[in-house]
TORDRENVEX-320129 format. One record per residue (C-alpha): residue number from 0; residue in three letters; x, y, z. Coordinates in steps of 0.5 Angstrom, whole numbers, always signed. Layout:
! TORDRENVEX-320129
@num: NUM&residu: Ala&east: X&north: Y&up: Z
...
//
This chain:
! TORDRENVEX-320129
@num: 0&residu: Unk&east: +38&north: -4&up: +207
@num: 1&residu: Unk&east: +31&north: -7&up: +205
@num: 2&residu: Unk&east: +31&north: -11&up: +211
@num: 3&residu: Unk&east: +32&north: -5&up: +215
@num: 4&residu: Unk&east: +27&north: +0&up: +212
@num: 5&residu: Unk&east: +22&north: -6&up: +213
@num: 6&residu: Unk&east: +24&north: -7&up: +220
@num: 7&residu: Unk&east: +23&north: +0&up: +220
@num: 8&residu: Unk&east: +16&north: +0&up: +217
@num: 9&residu: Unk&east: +14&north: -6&up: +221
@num: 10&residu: Unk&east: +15&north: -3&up: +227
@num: 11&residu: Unk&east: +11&north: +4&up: +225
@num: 12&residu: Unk&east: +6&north: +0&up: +224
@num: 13&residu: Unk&east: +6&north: -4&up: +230
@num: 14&residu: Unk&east: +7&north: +3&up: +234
@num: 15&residu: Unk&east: -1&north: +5&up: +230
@num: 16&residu: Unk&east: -4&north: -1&up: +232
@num: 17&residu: Unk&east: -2&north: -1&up: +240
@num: 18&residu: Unk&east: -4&north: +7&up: +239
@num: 19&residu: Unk&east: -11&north: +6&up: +236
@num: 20&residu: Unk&east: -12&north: +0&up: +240
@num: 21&residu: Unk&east: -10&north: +4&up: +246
@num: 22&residu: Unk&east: -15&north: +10&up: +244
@num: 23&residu: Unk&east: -21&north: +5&up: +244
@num: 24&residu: Unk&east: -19&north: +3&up: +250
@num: 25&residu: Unk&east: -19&north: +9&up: +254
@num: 26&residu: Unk&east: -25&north: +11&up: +250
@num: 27&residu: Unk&east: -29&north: +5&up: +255
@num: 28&residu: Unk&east: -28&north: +8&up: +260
@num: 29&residu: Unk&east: -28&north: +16&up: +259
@num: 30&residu: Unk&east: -33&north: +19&up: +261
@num: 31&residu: Unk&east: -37&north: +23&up: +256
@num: 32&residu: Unk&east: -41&north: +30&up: +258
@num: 33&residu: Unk&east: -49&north: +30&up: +256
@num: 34&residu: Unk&east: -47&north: +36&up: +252
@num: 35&residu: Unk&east: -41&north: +34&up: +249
@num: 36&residu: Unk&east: -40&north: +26&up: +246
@num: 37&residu: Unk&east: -46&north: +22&up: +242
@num: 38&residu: Unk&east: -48&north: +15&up: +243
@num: 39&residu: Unk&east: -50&north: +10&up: +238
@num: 40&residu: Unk&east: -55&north: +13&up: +232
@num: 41&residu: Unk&east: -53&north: +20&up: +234
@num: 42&residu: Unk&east: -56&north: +20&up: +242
@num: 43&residu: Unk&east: -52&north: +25&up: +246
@num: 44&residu: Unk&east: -49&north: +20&up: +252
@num: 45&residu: Unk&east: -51&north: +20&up: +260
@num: 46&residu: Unk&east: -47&north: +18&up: +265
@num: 47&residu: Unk&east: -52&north: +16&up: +271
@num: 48&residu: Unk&east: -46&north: +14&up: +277
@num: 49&residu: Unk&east: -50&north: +9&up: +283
@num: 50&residu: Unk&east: -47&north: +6&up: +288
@num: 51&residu: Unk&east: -46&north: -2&up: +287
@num: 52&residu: Unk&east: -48&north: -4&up: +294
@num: 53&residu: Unk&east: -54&north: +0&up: +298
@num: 54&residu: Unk&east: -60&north: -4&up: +297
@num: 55&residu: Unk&east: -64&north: -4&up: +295
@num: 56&residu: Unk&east: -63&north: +4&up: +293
@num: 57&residu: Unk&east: -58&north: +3&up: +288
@num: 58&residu: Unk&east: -53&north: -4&up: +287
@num: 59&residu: Unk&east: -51&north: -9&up: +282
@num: 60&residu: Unk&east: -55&north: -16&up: +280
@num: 61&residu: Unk&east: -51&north: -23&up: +280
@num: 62&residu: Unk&east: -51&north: -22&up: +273
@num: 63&residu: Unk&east: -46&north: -15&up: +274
@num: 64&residu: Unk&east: -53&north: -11&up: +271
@num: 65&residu: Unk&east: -54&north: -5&up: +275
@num: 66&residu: Unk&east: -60&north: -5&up: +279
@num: 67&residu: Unk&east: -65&north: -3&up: +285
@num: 68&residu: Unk&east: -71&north: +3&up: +286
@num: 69&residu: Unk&east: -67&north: +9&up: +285
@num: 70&residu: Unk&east: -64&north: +6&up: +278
@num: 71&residu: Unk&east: -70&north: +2&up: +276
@num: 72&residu: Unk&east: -73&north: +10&up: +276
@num: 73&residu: Unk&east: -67&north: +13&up: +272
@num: 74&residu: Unk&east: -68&north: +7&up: +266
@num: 75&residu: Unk&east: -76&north: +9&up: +267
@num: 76&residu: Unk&east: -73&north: +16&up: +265
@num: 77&residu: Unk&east: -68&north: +14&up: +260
@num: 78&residu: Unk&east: -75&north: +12&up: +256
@num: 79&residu: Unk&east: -78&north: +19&up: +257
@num: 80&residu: Unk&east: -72&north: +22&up: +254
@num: 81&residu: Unk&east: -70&north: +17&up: +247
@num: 82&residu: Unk&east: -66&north: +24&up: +246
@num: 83&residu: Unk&east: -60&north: +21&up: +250
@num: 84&residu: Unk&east: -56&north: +15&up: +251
@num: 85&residu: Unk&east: -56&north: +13&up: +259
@num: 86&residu: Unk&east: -50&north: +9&up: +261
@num: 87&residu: Unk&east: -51&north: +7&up: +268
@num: 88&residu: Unk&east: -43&north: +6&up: +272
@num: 89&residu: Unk&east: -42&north: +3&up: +279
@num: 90&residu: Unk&east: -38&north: +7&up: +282
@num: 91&residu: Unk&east: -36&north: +9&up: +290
@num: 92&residu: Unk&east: -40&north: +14&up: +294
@num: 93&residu: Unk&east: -33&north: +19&up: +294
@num: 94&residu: Unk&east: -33&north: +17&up: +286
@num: 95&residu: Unk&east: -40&north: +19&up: +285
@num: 96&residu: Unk&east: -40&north: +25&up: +288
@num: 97&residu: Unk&east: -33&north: +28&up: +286
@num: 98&residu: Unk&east: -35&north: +26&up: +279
@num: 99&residu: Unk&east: -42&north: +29&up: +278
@num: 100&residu: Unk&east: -39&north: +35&up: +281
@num: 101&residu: Unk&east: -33&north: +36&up: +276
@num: 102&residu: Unk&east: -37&north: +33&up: +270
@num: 103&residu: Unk&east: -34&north: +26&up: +270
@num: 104&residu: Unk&east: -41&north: +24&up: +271
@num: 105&residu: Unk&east: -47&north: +27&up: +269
@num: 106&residu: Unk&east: -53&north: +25&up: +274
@num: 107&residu: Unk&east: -50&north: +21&up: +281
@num: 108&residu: Unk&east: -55&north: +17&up: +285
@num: 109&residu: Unk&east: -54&north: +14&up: +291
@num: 110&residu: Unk&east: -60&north: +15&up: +296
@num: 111&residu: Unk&east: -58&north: +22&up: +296
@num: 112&residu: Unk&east: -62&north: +27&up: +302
@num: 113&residu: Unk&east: -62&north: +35&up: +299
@num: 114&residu: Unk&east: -58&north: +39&up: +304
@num: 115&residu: Unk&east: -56&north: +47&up: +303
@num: 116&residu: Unk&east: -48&north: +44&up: +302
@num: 117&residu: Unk&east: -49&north: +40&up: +296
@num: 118&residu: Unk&east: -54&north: +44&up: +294
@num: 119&residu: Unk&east: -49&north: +49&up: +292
@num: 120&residu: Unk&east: -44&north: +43&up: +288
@num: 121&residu: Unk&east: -51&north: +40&up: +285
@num: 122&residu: Unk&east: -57&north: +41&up: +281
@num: 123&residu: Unk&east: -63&north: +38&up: +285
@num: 124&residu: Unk&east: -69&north: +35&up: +280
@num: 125&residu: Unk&east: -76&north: +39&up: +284
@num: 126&residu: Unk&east: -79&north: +31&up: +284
@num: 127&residu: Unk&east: -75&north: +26&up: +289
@num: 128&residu: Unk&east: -74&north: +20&up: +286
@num: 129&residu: Unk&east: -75&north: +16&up: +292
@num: 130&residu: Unk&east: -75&north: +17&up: +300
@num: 131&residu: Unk&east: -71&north: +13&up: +306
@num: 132&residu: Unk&east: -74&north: +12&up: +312
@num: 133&residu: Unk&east: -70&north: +15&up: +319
@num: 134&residu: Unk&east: -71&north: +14&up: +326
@num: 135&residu: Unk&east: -68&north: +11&up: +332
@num: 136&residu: Unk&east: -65&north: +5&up: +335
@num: 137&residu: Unk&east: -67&north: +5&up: +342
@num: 138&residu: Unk&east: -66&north: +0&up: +349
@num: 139&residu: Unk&east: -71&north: -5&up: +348
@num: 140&residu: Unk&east: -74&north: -4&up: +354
@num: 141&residu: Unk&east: -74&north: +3&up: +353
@num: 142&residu: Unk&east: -80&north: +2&up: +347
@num: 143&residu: Unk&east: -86&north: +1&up: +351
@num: 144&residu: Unk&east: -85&north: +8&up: +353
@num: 145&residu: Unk&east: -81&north: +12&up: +347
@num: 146&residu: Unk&east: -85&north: +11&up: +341
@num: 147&residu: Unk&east: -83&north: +16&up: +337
@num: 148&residu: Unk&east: -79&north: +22&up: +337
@num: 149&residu: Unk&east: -83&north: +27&up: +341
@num: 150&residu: Unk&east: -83&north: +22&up: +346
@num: 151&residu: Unk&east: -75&north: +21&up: +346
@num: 152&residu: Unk&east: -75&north: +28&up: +346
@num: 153&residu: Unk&east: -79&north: +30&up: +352
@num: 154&residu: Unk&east: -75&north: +24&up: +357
@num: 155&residu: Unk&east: -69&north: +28&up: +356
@num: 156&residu: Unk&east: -66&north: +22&up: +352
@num: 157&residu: Unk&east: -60&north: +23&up: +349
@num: 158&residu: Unk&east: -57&north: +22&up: +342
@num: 159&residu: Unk&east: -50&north: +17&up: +339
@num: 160&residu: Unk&east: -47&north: +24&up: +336
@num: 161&residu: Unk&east: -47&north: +25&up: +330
@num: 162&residu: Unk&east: -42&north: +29&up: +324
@num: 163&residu: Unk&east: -44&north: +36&up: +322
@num: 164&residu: Unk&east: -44&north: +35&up: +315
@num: 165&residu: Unk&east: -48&north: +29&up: +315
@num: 166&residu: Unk&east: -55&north: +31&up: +313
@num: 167&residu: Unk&east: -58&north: +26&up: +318
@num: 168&residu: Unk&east: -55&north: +32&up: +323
@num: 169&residu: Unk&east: -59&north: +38&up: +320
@num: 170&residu: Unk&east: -66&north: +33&up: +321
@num: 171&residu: Unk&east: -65&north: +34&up: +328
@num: 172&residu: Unk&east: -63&north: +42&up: +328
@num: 173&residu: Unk&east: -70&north: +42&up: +324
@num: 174&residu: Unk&east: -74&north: +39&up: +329
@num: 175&residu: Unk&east: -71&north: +42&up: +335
@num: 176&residu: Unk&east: -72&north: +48&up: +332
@num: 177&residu: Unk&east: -79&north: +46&up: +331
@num: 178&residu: Unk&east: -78&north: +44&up: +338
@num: 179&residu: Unk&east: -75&north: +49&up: +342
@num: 180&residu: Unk&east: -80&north: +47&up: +348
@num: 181&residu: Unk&east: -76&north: +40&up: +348
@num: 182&residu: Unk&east: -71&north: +39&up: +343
@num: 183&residu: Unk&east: -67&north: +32&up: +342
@num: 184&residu: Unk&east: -60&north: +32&up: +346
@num: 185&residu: Unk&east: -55&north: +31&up: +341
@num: 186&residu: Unk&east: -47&north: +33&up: +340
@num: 187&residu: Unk&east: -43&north: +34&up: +335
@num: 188&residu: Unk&east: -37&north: +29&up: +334
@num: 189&residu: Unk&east: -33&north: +27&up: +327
@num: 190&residu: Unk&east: -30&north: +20&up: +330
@num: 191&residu: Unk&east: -35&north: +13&up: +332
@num: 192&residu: Unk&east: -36&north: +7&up: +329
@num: 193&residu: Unk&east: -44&north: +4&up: +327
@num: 194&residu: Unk&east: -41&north: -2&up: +332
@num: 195&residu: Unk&east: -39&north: +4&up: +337
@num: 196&residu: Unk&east: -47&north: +7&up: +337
@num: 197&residu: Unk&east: -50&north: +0&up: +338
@num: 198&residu: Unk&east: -45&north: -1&up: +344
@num: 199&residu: Unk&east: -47&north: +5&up: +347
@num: 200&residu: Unk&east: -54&north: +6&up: +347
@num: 201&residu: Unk&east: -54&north: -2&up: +351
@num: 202&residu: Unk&east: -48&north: +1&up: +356
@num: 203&residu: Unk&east: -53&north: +7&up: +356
@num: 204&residu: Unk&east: -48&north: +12&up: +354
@num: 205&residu: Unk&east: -54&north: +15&up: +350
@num: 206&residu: Unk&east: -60&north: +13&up: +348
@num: 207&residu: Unk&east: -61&north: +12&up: +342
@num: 208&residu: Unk&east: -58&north: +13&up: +335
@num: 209&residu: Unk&east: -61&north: +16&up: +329
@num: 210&residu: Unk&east: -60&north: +12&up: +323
@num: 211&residu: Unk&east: -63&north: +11&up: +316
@num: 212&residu: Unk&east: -68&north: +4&up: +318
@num: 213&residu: Unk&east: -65&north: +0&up: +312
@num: 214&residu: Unk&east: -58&north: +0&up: +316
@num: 215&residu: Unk&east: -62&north: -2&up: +322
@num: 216&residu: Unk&east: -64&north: -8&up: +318
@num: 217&residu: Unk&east: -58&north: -10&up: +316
@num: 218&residu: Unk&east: -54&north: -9&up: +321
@num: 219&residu: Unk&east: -59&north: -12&up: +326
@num: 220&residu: Unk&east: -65&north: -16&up: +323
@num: 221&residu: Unk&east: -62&north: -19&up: +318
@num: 222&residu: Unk&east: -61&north: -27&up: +319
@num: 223&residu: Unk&east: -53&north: -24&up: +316
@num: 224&residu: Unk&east: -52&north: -18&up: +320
@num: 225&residu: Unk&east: -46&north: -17&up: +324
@num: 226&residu: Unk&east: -50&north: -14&up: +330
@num: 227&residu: Unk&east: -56&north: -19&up: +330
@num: 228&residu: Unk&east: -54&north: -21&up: +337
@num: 229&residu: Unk&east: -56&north: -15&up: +339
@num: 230&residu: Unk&east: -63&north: -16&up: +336
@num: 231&residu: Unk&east: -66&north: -18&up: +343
@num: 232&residu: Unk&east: -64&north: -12&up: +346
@num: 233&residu: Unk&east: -66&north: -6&up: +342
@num: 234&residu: Unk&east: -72&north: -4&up: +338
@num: 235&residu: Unk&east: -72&north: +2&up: +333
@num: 236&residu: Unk&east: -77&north: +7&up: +331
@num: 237&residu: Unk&east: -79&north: +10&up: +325
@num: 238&residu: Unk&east: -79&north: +19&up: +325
@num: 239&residu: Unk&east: -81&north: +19&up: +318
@num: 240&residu: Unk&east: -79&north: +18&up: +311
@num: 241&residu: Unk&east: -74&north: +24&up: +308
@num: 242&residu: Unk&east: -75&north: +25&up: +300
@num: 243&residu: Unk&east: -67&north: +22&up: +296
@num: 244&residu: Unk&east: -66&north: +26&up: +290
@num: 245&residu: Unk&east: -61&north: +24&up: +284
@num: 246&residu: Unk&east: -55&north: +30&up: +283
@num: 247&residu: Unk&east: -54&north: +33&up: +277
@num: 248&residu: Unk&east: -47&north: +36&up: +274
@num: 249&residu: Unk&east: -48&north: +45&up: +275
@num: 250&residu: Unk&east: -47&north: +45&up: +267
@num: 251&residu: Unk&east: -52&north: +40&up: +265
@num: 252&residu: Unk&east: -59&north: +45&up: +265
@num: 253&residu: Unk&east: -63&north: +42&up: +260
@num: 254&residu: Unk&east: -62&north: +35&up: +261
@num: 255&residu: Unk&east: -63&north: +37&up: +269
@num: 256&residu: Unk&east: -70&north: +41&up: +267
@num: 257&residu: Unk&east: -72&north: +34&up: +262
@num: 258&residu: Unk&east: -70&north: +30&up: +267
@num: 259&residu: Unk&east: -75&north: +33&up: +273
@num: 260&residu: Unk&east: -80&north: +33&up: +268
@num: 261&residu: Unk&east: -80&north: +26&up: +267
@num: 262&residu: Unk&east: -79&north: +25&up: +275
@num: 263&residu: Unk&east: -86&north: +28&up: +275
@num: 264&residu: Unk&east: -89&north: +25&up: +270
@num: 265&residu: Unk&east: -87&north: +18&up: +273
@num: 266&residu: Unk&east: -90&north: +20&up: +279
@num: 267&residu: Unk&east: -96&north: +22&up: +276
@num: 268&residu: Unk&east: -97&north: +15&up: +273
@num: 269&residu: Unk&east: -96&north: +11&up: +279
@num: 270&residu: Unk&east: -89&north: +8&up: +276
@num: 271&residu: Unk&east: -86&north: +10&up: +283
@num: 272&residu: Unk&east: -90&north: +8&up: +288
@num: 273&residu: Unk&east: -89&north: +2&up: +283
@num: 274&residu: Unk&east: -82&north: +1&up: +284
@num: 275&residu: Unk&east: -82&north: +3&up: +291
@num: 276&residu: Unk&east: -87&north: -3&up: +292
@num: 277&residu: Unk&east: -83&north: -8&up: +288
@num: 278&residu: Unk&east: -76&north: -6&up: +292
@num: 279&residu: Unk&east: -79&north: -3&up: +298
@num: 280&residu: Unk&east: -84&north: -8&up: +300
@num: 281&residu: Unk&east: -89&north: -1&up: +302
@num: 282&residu: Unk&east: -90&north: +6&up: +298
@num: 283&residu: Unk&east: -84&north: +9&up: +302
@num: 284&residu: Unk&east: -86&north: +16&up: +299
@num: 285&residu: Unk&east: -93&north: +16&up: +303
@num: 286&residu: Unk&east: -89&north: +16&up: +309
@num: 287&residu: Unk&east: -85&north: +24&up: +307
@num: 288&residu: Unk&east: -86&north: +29&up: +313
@num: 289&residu: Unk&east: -90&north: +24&up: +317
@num: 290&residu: Unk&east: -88&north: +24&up: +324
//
């Protein structure tokens, strides 16, 4: 009968250990709302989610550390504001967006344009964190004549087709509302591949394709890109720099109106256009509604 309450009392505790082990488990990776859990010496946690692989925006180093433009400046304000604990999570561009928005993360970064869509799902900070440069890929030998976006607009040149709820898609609706004397020819289409938009503007199905330049880079310049055996045949404009933004939950206010004060104090200290010269190489931001 003792062997059996010992087994008994052996086996209760085990069950304890695994269930307090369990809960520390879990406690890594759940996430805690900037209203709610507090970090070390009492700090209120904020979980920054960035993509792992859009550089140099948002990525992860060869030490697993998080890093890039957009998180160099979310560290920048996490100094401004001791007040809270930032804990910056790698996760996908679905992840991120569906987790801000349901509270699993606090902040989302991810070289985000500010579109009347997501508008409606997050607060957007007044200050942008960075800019991304847009434009068009064009023929090779078409850019002796087209320079910019006026004058793709003017030969009656015709866009790769482009997704309605993409925000790339709403850049254009404002320019040929701007235009409407020339607008840029452009279709509504859900289903194409980046090699599929290459391919058609050599065959002259279309004439250009409207992407950010740092894709163009990678797929096409780059030493590595998977299309670099079209580098010879295209070329790429710039049309101008579009302000990218960190997405916050709807329920974290004041931590939103914090962070944007920070932004713009960053801002006015210079430390952005210092970021962006360290991680861009130019101050992108100089760039913003110059056509």
């Amino acid at each position: 009968m003792m062997k059996l309450k010992t087994a008994i009392k052996a086996v209760l505790i085990a069950g304890t250990v695994g269930i307090a082990l369990t809960a520390a488990g879990c406690g890594g990776n759940k996430s805690d709302s900037a209203k709610g859990a507090s970090g070390n010496g009492g700090k209120k946690i904020v979980k920054v989610a960035h993509t792992p692989h859009y550089f140099p925006y948002d990525f992860v180093d060869d030490n697993n550390k998080s890093d890039g433009m957009e998180v160099a400046v979310m560290k920048e304000v996490a100094k401004k504001l001791p007040q809270y604990e930032f804990q910056f999570v790698p996760t996908s561009d679905d992840d991120l967006l569906i987790g801000v928005e349901s509270g699993k993360y606090d902040i989302g970064t991810k070289g985000a344009w500010k579109t009347p869509a997501r508008e409606k799902k997050y607060i957007f900070p007044k200050n942008n964190i960075a800019a991304s440069v847009i434009g068009v890929t064009i023929r090779k030998e078409d850019a002796n004549t087209i320079k910019n976006l006026d004058d793709f607009a003017k030969a009656g040149k015709k866009l790769v087709p482009i997704a309605p709820q993409n925000a790339q898609y709403q850049v254009i609706e404002d320019y040929n509302a701007a235009h409407p004397d020339h607008p840029v020819k452009l279709e509504a289409s859900e289903n194409f591949q980046v090699a599929d938009a290459y391919t058609w503007v050599l065959e002259g199905r279309y004439d250009g394709y409207f992407s950010i330049e740092l894709a163009y880079k990678k797929n096409v310049e780059a030493p590595d890109a998977p299309y670099k055996d079209f580098k010879d045949k295209l070329s790429y404009f710039r049309y101008k720099a579009i302000p990218t933004y960190t997405v916050i939950n709807k329920n974290d206010k004041e931590l939103a109106e914090q962070v944007d004060k920070a932004l713009g104090e960053l801002k006015q200290e210079g430390k952005i256009a210092e970021l962006e010269n360290k991680y861009f190489g130019e101050e992108v931001s100089k760039l913003i509604d110059v056509k």
